[in-house]
Structures are given as C-alpha cells and as structure tokens.
gemmi code that builds the backbone of each chain (N, CA, C; Angstrom):
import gemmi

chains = {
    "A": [
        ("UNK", (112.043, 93.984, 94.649), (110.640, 94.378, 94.617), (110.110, 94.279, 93.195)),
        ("UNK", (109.082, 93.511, 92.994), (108.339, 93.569, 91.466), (107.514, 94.413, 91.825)),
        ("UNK", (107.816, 95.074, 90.103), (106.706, 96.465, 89.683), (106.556, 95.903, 88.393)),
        ("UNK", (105.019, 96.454, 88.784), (104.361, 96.470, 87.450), (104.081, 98.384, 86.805)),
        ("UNK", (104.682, 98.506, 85.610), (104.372, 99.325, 84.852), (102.988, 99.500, 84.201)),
        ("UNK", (102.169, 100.521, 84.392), (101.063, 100.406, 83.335), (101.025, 101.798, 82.202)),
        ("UNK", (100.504, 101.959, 81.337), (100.853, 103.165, 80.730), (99.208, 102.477, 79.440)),
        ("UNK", (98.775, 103.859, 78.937), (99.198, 105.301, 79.308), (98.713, 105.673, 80.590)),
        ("UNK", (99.174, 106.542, 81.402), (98.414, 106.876, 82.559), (97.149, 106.911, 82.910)),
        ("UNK", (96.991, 108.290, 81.484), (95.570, 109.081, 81.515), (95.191, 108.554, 79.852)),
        ("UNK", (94.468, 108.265, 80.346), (93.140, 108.359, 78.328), (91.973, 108.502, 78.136)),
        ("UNK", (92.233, 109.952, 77.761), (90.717, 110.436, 77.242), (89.946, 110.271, 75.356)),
        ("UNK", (88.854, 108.976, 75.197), (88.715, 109.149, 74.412), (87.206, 109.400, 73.576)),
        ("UNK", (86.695, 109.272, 72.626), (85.347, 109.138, 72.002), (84.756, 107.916, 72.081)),
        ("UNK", (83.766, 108.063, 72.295), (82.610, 106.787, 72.376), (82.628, 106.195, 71.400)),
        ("UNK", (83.037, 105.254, 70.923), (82.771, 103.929, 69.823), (84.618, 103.325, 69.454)),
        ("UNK", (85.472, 104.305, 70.343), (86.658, 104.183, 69.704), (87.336, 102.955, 70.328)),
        ("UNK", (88.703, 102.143, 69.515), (89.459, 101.618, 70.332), (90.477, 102.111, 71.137)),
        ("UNK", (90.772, 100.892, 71.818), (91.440, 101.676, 72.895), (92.671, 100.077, 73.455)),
        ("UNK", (94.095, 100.182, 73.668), (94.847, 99.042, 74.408), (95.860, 99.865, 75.653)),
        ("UNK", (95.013, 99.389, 76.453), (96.316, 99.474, 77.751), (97.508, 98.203, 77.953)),
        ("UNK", (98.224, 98.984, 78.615), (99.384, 97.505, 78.932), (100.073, 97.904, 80.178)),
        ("UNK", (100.170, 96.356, 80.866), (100.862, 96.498, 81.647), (102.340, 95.428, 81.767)),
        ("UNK", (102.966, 96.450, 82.255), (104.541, 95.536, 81.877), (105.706, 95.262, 83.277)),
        ("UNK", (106.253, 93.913, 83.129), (107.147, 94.014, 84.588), (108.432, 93.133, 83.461)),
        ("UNK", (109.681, 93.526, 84.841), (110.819, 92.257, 84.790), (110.582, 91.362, 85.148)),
        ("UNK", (109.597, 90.950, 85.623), (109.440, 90.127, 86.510), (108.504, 89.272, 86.088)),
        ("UNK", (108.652, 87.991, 85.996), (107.624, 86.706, 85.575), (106.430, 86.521, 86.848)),
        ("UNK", (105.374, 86.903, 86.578), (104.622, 86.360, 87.209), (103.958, 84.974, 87.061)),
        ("UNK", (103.155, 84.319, 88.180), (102.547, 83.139, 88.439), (100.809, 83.745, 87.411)),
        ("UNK", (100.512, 84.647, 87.682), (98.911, 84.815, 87.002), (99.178, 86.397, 87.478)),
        ("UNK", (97.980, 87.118, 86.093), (97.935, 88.486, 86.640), (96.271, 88.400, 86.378)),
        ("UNK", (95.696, 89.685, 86.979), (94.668, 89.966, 87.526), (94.506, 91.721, 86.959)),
        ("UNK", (93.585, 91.899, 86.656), (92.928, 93.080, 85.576), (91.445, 93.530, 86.317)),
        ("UNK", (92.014, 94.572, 86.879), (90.415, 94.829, 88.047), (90.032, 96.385, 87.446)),
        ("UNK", (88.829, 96.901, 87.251), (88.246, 98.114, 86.956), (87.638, 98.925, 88.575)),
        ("UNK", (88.400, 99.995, 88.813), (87.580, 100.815, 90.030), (86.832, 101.987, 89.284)),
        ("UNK", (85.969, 102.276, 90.155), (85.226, 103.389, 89.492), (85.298, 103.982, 91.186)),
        ("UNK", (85.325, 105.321, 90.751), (85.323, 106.946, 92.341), (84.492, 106.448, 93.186)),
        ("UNK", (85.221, 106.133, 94.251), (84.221, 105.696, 95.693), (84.192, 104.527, 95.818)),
        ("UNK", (84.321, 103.667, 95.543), (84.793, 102.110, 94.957), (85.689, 101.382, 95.121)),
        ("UNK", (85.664, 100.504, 95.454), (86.872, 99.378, 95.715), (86.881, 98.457, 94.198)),
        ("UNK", (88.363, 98.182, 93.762), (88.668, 97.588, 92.359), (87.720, 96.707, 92.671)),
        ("UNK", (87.029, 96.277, 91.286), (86.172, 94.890, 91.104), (87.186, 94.396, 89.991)),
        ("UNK", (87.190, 92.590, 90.232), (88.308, 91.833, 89.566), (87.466, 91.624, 88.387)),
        ("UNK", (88.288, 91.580, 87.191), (87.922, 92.155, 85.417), (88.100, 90.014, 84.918)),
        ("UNK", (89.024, 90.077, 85.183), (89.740, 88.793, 84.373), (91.111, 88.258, 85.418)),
        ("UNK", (91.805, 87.028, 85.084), (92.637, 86.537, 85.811), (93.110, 85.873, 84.832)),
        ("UNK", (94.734, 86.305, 84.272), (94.945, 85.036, 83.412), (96.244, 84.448, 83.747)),
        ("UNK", (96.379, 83.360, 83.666), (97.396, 82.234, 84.112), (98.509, 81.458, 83.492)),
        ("UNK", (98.305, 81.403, 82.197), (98.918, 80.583, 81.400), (99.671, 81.949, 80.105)),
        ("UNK", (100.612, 81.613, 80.171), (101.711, 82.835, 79.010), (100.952, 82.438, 77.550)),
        ("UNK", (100.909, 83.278, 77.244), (100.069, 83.731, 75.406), (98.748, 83.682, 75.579)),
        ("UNK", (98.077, 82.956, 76.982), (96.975, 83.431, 77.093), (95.896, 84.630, 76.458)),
        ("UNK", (94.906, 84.397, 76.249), (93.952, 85.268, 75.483), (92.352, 85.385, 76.354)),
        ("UNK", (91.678, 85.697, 76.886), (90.626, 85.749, 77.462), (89.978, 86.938, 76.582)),
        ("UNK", (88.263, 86.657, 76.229), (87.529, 87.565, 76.095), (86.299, 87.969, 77.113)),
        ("UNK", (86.208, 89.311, 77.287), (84.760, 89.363, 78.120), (83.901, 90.951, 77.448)),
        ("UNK", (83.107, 90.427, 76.844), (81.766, 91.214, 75.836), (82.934, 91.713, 74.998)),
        ("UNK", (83.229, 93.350, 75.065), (84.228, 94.185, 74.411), (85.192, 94.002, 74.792)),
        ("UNK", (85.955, 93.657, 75.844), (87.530, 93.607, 76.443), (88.247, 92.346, 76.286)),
        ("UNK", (88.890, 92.717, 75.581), (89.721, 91.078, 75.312), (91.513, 91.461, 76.114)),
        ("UNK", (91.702, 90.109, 76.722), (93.142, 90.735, 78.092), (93.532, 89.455, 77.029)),
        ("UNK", (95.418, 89.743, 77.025), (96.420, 88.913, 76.641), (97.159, 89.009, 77.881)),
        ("UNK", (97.745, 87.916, 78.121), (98.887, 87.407, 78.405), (100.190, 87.497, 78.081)),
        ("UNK", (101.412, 87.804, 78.542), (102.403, 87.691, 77.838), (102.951, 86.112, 77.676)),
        ("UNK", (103.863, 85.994, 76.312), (104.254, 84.501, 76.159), (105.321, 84.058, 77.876)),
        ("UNK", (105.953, 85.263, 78.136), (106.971, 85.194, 78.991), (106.171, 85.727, 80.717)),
        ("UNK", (104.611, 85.644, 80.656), (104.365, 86.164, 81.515), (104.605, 87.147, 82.392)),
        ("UNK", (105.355, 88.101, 81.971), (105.930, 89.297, 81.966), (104.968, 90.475, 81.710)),
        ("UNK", (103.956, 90.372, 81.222), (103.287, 91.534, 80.167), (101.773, 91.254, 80.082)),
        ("UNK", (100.803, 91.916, 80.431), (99.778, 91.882, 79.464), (99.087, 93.039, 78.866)),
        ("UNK", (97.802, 92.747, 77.854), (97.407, 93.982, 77.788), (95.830, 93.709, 77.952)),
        ("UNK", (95.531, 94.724, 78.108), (93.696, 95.418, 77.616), (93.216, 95.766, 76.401)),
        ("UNK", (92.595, 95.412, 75.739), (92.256, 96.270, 74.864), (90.412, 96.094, 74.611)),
        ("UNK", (89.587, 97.530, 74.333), (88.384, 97.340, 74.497), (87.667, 97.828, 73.596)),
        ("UNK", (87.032, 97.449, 72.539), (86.496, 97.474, 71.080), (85.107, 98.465, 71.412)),
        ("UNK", (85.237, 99.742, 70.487), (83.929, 100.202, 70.717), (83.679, 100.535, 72.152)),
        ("UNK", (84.323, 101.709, 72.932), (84.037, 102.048, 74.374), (82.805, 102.981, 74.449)),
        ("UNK", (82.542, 102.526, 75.344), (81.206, 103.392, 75.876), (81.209, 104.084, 77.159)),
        ("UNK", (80.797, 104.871, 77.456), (81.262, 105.912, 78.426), (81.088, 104.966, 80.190)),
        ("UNK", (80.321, 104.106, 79.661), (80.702, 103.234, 81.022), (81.996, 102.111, 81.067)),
        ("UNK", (82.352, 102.488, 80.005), (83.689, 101.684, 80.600), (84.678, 102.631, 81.571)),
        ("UNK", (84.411, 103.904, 81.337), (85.443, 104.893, 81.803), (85.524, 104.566, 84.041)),
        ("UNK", (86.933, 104.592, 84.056), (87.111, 104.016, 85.164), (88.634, 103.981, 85.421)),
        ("UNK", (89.140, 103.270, 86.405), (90.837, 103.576, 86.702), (91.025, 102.010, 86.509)),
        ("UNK", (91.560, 101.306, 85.458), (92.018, 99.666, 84.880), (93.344, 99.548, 85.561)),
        ("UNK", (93.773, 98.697, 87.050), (94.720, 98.090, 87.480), (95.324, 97.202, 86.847)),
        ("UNK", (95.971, 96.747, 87.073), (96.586, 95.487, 86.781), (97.546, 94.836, 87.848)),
        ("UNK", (97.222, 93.787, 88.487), (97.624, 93.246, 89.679), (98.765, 91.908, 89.544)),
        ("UNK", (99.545, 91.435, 89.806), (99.976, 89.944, 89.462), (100.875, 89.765, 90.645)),
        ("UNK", (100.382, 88.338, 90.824), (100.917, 87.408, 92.261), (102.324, 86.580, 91.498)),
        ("UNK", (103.167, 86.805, 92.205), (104.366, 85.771, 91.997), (104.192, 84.363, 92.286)),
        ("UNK", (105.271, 83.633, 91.484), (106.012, 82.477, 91.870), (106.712, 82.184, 93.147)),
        ("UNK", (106.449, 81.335, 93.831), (107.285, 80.665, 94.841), (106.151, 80.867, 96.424)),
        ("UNK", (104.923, 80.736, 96.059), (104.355, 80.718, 97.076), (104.096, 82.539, 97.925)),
        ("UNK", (104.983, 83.327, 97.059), (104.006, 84.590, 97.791), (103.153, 85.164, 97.757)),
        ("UNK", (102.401, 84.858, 98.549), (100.476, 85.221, 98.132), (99.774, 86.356, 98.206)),
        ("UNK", (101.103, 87.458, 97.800), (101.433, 88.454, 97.620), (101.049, 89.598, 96.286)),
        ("UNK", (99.572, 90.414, 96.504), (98.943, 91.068, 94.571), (99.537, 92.324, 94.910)),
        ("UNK", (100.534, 92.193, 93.758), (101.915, 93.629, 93.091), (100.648, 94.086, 92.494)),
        ("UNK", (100.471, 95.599, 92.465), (99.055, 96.409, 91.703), (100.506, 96.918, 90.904)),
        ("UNK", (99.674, 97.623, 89.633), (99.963, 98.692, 89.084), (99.697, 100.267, 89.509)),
        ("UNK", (99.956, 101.088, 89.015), (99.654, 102.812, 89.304), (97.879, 102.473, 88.394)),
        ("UNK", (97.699, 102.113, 87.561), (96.449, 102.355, 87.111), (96.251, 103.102, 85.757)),
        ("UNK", (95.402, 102.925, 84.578), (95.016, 103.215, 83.262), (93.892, 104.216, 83.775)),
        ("UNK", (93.815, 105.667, 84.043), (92.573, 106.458, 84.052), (91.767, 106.994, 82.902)),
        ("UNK", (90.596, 106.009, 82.651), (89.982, 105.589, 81.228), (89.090, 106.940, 81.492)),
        ("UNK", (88.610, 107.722, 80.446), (87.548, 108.399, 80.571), (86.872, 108.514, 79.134)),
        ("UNK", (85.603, 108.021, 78.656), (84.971, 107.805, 77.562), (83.933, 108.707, 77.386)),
        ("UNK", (84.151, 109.653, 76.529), (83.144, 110.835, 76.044), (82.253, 110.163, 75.316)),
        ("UNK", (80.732, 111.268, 75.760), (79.573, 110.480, 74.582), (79.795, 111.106, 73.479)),
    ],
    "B": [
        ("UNK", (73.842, 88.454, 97.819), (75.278, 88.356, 98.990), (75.868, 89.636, 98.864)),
        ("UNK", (76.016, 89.878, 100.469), (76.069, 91.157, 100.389), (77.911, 91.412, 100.141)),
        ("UNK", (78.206, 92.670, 100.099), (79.701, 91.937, 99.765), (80.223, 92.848, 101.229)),
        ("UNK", (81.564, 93.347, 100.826), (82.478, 93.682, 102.203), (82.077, 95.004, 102.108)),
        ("UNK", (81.925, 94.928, 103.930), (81.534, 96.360, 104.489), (82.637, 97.069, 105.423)),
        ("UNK", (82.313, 98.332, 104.764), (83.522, 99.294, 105.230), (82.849, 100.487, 106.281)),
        ("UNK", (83.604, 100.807, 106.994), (82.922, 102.083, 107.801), (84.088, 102.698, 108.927)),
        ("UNK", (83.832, 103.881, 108.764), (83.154, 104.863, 107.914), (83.666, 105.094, 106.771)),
        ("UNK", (83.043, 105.343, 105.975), (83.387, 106.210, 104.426), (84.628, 107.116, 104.502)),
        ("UNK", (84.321, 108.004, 105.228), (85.327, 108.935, 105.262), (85.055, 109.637, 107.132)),
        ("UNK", (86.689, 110.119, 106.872), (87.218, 110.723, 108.074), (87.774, 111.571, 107.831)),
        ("UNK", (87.895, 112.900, 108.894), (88.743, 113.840, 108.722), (89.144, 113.813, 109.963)),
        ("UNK", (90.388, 114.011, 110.441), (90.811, 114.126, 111.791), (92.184, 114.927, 111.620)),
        ("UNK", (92.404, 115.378, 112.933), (93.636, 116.431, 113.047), (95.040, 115.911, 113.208)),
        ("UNK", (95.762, 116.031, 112.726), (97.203, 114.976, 113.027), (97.519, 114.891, 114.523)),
        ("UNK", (97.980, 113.929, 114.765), (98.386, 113.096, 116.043), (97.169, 112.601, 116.992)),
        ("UNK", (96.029, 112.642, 116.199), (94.798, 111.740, 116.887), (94.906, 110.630, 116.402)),
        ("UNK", (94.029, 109.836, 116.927), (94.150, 108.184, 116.784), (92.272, 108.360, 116.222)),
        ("UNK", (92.653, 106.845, 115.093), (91.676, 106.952, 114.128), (91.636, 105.127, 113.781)),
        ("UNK", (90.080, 104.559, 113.962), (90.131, 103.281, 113.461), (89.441, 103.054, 112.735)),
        ("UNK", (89.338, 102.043, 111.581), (88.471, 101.639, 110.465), (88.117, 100.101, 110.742)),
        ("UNK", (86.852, 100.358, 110.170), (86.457, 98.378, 110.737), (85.859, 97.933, 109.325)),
        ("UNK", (86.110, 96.560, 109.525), (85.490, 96.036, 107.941), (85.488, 94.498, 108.133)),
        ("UNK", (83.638, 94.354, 107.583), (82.998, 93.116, 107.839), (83.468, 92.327, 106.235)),
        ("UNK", (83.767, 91.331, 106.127), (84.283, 90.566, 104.905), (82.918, 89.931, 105.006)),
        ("UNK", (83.043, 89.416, 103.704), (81.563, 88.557, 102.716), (81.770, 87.285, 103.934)),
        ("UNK", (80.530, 86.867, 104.283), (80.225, 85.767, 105.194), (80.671, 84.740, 104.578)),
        ("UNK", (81.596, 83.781, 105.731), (82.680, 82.442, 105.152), (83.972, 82.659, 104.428)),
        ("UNK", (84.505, 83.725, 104.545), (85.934, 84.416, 103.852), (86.713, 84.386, 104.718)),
        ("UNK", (87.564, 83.385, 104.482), (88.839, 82.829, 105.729), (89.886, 84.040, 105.749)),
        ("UNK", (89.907, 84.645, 104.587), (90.978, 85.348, 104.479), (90.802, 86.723, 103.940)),
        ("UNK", (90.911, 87.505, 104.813), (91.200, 89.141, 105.188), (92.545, 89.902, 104.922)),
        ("UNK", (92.046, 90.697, 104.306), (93.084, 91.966, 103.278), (92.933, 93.483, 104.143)),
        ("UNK", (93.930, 94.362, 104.179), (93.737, 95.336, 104.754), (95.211, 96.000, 103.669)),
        ("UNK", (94.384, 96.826, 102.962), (95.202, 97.835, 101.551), (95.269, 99.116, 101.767)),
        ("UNK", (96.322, 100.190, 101.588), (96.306, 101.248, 101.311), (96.870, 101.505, 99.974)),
        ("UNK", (95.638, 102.616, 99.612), (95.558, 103.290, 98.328), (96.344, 104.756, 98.261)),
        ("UNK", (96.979, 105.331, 97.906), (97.309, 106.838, 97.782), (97.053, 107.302, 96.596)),
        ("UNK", (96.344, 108.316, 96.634), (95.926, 108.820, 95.309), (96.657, 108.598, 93.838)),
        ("UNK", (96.362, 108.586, 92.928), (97.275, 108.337, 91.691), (97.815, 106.960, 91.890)),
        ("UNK", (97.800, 105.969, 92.814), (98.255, 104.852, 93.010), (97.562, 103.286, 93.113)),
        ("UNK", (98.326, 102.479, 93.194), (97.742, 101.223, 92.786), (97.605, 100.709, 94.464)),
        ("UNK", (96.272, 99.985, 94.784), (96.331, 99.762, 96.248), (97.817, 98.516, 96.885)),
        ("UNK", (98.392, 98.610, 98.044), (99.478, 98.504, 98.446), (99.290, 97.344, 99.452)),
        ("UNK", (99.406, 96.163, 99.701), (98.789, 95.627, 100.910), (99.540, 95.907, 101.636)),
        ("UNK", (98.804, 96.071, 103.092), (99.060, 96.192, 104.260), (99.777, 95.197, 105.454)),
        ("UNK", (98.533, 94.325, 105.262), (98.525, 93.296, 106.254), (97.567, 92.072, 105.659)),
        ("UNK", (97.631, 90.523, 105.938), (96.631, 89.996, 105.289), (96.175, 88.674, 106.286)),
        ("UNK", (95.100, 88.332, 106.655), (95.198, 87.189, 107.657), (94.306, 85.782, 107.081)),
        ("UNK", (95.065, 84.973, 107.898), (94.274, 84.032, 107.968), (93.102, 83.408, 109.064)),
        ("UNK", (91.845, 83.532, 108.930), (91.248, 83.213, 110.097), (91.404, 84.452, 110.726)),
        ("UNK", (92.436, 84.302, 111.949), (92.494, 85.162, 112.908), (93.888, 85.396, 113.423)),
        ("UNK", (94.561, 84.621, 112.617), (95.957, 85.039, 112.320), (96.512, 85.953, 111.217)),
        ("UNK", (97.191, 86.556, 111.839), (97.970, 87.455, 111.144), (99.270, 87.058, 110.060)),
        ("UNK", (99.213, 86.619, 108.736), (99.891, 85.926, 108.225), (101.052, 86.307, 107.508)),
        ("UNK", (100.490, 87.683, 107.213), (101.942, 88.664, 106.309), (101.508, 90.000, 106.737)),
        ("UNK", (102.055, 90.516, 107.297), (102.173, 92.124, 108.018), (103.592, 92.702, 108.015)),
        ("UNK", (104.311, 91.980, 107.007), (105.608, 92.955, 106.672), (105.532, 94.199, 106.315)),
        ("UNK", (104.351, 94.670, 105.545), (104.521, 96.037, 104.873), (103.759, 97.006, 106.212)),
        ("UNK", (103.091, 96.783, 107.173), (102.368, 97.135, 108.099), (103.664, 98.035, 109.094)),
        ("UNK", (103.334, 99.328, 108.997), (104.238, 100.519, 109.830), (103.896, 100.340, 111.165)),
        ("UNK", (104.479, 99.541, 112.100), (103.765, 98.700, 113.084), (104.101, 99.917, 114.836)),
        ("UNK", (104.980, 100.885, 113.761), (104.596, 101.779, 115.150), (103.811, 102.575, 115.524)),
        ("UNK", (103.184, 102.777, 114.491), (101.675, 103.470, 114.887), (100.492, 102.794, 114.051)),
        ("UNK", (100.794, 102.277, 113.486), (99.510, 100.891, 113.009), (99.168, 99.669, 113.723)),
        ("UNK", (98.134, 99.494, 113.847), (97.763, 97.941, 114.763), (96.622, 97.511, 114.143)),
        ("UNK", (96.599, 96.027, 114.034), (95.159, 95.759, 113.470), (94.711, 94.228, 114.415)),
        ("UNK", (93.674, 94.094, 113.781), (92.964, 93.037, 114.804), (91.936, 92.140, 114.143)),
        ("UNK", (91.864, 90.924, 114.372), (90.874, 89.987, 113.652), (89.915, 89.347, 114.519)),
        ("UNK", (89.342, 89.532, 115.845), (89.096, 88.778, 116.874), (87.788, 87.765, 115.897)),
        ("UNK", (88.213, 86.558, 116.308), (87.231, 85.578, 116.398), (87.248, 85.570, 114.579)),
        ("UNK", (87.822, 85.670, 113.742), (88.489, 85.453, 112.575), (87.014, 85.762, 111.449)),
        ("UNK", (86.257, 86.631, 112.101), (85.102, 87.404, 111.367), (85.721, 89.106, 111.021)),
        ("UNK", (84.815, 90.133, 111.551), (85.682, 91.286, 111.386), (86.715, 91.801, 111.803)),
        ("UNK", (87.640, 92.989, 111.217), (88.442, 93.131, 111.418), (88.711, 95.116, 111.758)),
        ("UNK", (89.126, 95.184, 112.530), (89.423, 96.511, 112.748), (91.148, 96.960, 112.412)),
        ("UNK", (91.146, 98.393, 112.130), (92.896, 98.826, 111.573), (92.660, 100.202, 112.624)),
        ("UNK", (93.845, 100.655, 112.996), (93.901, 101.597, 113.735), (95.056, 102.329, 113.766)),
        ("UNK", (95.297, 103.530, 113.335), (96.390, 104.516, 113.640), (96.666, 105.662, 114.676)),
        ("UNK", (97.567, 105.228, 115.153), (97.703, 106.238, 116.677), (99.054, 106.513, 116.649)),
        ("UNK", (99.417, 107.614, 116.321), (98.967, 108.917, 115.990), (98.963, 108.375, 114.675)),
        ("UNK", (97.637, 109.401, 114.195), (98.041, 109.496, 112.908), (98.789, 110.861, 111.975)),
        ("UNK", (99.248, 110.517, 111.231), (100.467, 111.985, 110.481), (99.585, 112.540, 109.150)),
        ("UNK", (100.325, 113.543, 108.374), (99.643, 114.124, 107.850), (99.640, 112.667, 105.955)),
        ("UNK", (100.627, 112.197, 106.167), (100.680, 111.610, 105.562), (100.379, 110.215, 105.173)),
        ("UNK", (99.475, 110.159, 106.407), (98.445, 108.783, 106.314), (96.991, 109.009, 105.368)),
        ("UNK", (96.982, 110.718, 105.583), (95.603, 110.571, 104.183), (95.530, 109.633, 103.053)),
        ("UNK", (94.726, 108.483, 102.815), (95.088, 107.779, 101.660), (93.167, 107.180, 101.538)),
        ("UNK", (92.840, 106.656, 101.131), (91.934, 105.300, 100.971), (92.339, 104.033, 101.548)),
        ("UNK", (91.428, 103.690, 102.753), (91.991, 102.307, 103.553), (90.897, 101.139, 102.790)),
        ("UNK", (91.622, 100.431, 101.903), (90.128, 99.415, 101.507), (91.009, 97.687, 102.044)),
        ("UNK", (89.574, 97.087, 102.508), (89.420, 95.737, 102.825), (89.072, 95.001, 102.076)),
        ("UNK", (89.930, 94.167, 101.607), (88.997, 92.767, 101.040), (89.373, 91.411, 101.824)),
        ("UNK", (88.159, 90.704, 100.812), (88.310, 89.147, 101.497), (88.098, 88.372, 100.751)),
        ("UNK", (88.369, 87.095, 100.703), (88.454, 85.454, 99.748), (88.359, 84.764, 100.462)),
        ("UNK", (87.616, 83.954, 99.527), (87.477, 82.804, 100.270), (88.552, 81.991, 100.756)),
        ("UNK", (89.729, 81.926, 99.916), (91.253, 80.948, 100.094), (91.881, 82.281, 99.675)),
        ("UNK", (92.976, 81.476, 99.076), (93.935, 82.221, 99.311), (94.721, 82.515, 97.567)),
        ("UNK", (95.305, 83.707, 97.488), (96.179, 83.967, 95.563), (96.280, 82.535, 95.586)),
        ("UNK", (97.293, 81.637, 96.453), (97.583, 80.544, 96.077), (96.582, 79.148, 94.846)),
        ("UNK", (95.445, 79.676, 95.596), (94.216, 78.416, 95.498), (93.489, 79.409, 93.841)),
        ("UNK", (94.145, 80.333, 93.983), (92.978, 81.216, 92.800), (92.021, 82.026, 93.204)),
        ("UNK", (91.327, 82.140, 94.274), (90.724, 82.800, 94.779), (90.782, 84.179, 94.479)),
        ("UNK", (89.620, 84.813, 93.872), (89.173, 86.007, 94.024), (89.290, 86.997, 95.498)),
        ("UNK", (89.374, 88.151, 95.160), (89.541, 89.084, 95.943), (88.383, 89.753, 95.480)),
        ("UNK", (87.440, 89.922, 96.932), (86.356, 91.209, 96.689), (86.645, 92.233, 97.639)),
        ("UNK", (86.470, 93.741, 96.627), (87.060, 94.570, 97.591), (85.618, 95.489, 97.939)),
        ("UNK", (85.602, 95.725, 99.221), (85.075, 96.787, 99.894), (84.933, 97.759, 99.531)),
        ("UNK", (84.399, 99.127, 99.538), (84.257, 100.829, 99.124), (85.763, 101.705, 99.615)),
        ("UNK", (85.938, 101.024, 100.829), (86.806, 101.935, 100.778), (86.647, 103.191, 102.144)),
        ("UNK", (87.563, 103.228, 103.104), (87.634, 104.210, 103.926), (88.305, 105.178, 103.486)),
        ("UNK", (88.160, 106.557, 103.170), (88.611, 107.728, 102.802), (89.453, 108.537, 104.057)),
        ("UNK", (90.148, 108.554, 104.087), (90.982, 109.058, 105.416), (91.563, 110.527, 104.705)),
        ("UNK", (91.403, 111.805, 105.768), (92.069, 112.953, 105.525), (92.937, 113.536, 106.912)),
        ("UNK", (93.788, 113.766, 107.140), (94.663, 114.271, 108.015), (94.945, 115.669, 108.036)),
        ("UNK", (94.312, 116.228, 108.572), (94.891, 117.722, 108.746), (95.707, 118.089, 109.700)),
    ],
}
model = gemmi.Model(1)
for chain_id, residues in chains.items():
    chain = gemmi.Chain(chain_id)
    for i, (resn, *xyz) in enumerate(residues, 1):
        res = gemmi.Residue()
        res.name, res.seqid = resn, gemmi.SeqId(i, " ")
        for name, pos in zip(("N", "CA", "C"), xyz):
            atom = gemmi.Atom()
            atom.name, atom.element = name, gemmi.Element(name[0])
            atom.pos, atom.b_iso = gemmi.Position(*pos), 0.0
            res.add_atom(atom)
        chain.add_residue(res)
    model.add_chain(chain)
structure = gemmi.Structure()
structure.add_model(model)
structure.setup_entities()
C-alpha cells in the first residue's frame, strides 16, 4: 500500500508570513496532485506535477517536485487568511493504476 | 458550468437503516468517483467507473455497500445497514478521462453522513 505522509498536521500562522508543507512517500510516484478543501467542500485541484525536480508557480504558492518523485512540497509567500484551508496531497502510481493515494492533509489556518 | 452535484448535504440516521446518496457529475464526464472522507483524513476511493461500468470497486465493503451508474450519467451509493461507523463525508467526483490521460478530478460538496 503507498502512503503518502504530510506534516505538519496543524499550522496556525500570521498574515504576511511564510509558510512550507511537505508531503513524503517510499514510493515513486507517476505525478502528484496538490488540492486545497475548505469546510463543506469538496478538494479543488491546486497544481499537478509530473516530471521529478519539477517546480510549478501559482500567484503565492510555488509546489516542487521531488528529483526521485518521492516527495513534494508547498510553500506559500506572504499568506493571507484566505489561503487558510486543509492542503492534500494526492499522487497516482506507475504501472497503469488509475488509482489517487491522498494524504491525511496540512490544516492551514491564517490569522489577520 | 455547473460542476458536480451532491444530495443531500447531510444525513442523520439511526444505525441499521439503509441510507442513499446520489451525485450528478459535470455534463460529458465519462468517468465517476465515489470517495470516503473520515474526519482528520485524506478522501479514500471507493469505487470508480467508467461510463456505466464499474471499473475498480476493490476498496468498496460490498456487503452492505452497493452503487449504481444507470445509463453512465448519475450515480447513486447506498448503505444497508448502515453502522455507527460509516459516519464520514461521501464526496463524488468526475473527469473527463481518466489519472491515466491527466485528467482532472472535480469534486462535489460532499454528503455529510452521521450514524447514531
């Protein structure tokens, strides 16, 4: 069974601050997937990245890739209380199983 | 475009009643997701189809779970009986193709299920 690790669980922080989540497996994935839920809500998909050392930016959140596709992280410059939300991290294997391993979830909460 | 519809929101029902959730996927989405969430947790798939086939339902507790795709539009999930330990969040999504192709997953709100 692949698991994905995410940590820190819980993070509570100040408005303008940085902030890096990560999520980590044994396991090589094919592409992972970085979705934000907010209470009452079904995850909305954040980013998708595919290729190992990968780098994607979107406004404040820039997602890495691991070189070994094993790993990525979050990290989000200057948070604002709407980023606060529960950050998954999902990734589909190799060999055709069309199969999204979630994480437990990053529970972001951003004070004004 | 409207996206995936869930209903009802939430349920409360008494253990060993039978309880179903239905969910309309984004119009032209070949492929249907049916997830459970448990609190503190990352959603779990269930069951996932194609069309109107049922394509991976390994993780699906198939003795008191059943689900259904008729005519490879909506889809209904159903637990009979249900236990105290089915309280979770039932959410649906749908894509157009499939992880394979890249395809996005849009997910639904979410059925809130409580078991007393």
């Amino acid at each position: 069974t692949q698991l994905l690790e995410q940590s820190p669980q819980f993070l509570s922080i100040q408005e303008g601050e940085n902030l890096t989540v990560y999520c980590n497996s044994s396991s090589v994935f094919s592409s992972l997937q970085w979705y934000r839920q907010e209470p009452g809500e079904g995850p909305v998909l954040l980013v998708t990245v595919v290729t190992g050392g990968e780098v994607k930016k979107l406004k404040r959140l820039t997602f890495q890739f691991g070189d070994a596709r094993k790993d990525s992280s979050l990290h989000i410059t200057a948070a604002q209380p709407g980023d606060t939300g529960l950050y998954l991290c999902a990734g589909s294997n190799q060999g055709g199983s069309e199969k999204l391993v979630f994480g437990k979830g990053t529970k972001l909460t951003v004070n004004p | 475009e409207a996206g995936v519809v869930q209903s009802p929101r939430y349920k409360i029902i008494e253990k060993k009643q039978p309880v179903a959730f239905w969910c309309n996927p984004i119009s032209g989405h070949n492929t249907l997701y049916w997830y459970l969430q448990n609190l503190g947790q990352g959603p779990e798939l269930l069951i996932r189809y194609e069309n109107e086939e049922a394509v991976d339902d390994s993780q699906l507790p198939k003795d008191r779970f059943s689900a259904e795709r008729l005519k490879g539009v909506d889809s209904t999930l159903k637990i009979q009986p249900a236990e105290l330990g089915d309280s979770a969040v039932y959410l649906c999504a749908s894509s157009l193709g499939s992880i394979a192709t890249g395809e996005t997953q849009y997910f639904g709100p979410g059925t809130r299920l409580l078991v007393l």
